[in-house]
C-alpha positions as CSV (number, residue, x, y, z in Angstrom):
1,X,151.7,46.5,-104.8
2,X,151.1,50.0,-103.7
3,X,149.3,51.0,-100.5
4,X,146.3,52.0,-99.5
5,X,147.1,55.3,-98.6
6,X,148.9,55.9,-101.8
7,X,145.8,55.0,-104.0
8,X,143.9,57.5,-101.2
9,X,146.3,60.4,-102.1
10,X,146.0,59.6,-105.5
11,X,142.6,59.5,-106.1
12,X,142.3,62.6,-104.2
13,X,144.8,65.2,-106.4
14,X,143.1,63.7,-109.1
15,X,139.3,64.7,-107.2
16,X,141.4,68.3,-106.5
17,X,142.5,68.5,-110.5
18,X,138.7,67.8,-111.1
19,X,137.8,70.5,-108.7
20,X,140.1,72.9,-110.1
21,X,139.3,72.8,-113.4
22,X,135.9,72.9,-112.4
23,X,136.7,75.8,-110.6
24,X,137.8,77.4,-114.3
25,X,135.2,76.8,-116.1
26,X,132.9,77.9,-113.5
27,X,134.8,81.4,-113.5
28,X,134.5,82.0,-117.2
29,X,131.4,81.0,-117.8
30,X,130.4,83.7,-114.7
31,X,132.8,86.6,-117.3
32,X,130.5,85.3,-120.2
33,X,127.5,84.9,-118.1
34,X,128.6,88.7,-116.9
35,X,128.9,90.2,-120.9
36,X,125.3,88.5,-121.7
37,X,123.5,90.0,-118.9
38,X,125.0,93.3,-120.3
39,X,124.3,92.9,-123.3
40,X,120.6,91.7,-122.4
41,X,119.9,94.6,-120.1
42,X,121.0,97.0,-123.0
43,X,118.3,95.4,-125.5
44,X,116.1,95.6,-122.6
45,X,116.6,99.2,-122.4
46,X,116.4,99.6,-126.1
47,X,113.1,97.4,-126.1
48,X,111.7,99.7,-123.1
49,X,112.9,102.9,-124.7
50,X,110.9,102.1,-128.4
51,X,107.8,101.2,-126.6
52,X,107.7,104.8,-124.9
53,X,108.9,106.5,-128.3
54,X,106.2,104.6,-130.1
55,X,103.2,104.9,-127.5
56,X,100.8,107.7,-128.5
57,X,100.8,111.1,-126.3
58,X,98.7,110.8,-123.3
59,X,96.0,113.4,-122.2
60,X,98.3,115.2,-119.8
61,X,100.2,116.8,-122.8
62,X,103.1,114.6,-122.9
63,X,104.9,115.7,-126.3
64,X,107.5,114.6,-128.9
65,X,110.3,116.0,-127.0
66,X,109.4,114.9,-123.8
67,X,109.7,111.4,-124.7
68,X,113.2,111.9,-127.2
69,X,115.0,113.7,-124.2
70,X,113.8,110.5,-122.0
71,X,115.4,108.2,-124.7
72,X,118.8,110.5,-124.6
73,X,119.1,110.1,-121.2
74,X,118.3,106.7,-121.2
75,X,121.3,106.5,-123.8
76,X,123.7,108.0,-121.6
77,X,122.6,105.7,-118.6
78,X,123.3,102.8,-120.5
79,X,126.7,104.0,-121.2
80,X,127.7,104.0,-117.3
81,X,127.3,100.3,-116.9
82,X,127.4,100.9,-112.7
83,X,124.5,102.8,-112.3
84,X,123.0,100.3,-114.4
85,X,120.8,97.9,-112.3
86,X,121.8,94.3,-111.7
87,X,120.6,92.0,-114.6
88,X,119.4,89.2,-112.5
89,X,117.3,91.7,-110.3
90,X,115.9,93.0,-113.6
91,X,112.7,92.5,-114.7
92,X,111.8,92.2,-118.4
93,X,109.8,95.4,-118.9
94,X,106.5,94.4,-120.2
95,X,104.7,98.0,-121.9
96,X,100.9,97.9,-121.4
97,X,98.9,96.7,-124.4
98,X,97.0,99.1,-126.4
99,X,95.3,98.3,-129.8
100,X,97.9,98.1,-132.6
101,X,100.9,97.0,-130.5
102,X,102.4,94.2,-131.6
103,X,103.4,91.1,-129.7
104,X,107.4,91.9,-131.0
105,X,107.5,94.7,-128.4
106,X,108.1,91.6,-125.4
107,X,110.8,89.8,-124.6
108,X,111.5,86.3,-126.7
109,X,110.4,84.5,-123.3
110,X,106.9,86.6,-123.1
111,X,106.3,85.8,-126.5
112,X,106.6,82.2,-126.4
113,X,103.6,82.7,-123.5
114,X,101.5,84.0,-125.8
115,X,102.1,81.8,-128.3
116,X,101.3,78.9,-126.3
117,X,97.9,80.2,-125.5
118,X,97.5,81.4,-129.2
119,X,97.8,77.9,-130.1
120,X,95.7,76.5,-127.3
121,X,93.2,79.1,-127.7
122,X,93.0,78.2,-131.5
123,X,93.2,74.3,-130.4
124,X,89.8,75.4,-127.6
125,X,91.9,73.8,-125.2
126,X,91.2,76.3,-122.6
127,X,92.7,78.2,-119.8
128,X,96.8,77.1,-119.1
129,X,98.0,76.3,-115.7
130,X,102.0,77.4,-114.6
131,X,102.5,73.5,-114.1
132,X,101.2,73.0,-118.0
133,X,103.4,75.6,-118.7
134,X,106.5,75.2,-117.4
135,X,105.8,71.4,-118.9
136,X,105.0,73.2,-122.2
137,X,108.4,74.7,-121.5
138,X,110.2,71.7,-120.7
139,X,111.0,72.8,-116.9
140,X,110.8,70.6,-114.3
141,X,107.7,71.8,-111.7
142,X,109.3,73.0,-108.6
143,X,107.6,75.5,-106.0
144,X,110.2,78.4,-107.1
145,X,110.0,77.9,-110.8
146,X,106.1,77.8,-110.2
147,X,106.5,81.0,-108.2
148,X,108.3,82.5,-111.0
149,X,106.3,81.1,-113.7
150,X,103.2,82.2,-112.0
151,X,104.6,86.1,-111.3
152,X,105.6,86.3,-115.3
153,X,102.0,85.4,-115.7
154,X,100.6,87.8,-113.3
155,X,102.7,90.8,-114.8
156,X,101.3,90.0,-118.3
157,X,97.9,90.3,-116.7
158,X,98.2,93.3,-115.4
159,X,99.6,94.7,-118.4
160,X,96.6,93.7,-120.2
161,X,98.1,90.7,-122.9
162,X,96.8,88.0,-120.7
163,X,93.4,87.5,-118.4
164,X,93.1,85.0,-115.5
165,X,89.2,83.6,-115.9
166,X,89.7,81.6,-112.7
167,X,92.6,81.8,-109.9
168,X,96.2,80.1,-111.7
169,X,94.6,79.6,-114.9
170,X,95.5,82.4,-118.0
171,X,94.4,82.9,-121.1
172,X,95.0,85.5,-124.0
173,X,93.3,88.7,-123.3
174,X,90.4,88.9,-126.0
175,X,91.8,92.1,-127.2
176,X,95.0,90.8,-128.0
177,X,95.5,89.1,-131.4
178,X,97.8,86.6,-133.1
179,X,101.6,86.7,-133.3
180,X,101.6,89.5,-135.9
181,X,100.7,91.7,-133.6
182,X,97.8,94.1,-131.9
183,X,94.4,94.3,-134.3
């Protein structure tokens, strides 16, 4: 019969195998989590970069070239990955809305927002709560993801897609349409 101490040891090089192999899996998933966020932050960039090449001159005289030689030198930051910012101190970039601008411009995550409150607005359901939405979302309702949830929100207003009628609670801007876009 073996001892006590034996099944101990044993049971804890198999609990160290676990933790190692853990331990490996942890480490490539951080190498592909690492080639995703560049990735992202590139389509970011790319996103960012079509929105200024599409926007409409301003009234301070800002011409064609202005905005191509921003879009160069935009290209040839993204090709030095290290003065690149962080991915997860990032922030999707979300381009003010103007009439004709279509809802493709945001990020996949923005535009499941607004189609949530396309469909509640067509539904009359009224305004949407962060806690309805990260349910809508399928997240659980903790203070930080509410936090988040609730900043996303706030940038969208101040962008112009969303309005906030009452304090926490958003709805589509009236000016912005359906999911094909800005008229």
């Amino acid at each position: 019969m073996p001892s006590v101490v034996g099944l101990l040891e044993q049971r804890e090089l198999g609990a160290r195998r676990r933790v190692d192999e853990l331990r490996e899996e942890a480490d490539r998933i951080q190498a592909e989590l690492a080639v995703a966020e560049r990735e992202w932050k590139e389509w970011a960039i790319a996103c960012s970069r079509v929105g200024e090449v599409l926007a409409p001159a301003d009234e301070s005289g800002q011409d064609r070239a202005r905005v191509e030689g921003t879009a160069s030198a935009a290209g040839e930051q993204a090709g030095k990955t290290s003065q690149v910012p962080d991915a997860a101190n990032m922030k999707p970039q979300v381009p003010v809305w103007r009439e004709g601008l279509a809802w493709s411009v945001l990020s996949v995550d923005y535009q499941r927002i607004l189609q949530v409150l396309a469909d509640r607005h067509r539904l009359h359901q009224g305004p949407l709560t962060c806690q309805e939405r990260a349910a809508a979302f399928g997240m659980d309702a903790v203070p930080a993801r509410m936090e988040a949830l609730r900043s996303t929100a706030k940038r969208l207003v101040a962008r112009g897609w969303l309005a906030e009628p009452a304090p926490g609670r958003f709805t589509l801007a009236q000016t912005v349409a359906g999911p094909g876009g800005g008229s």
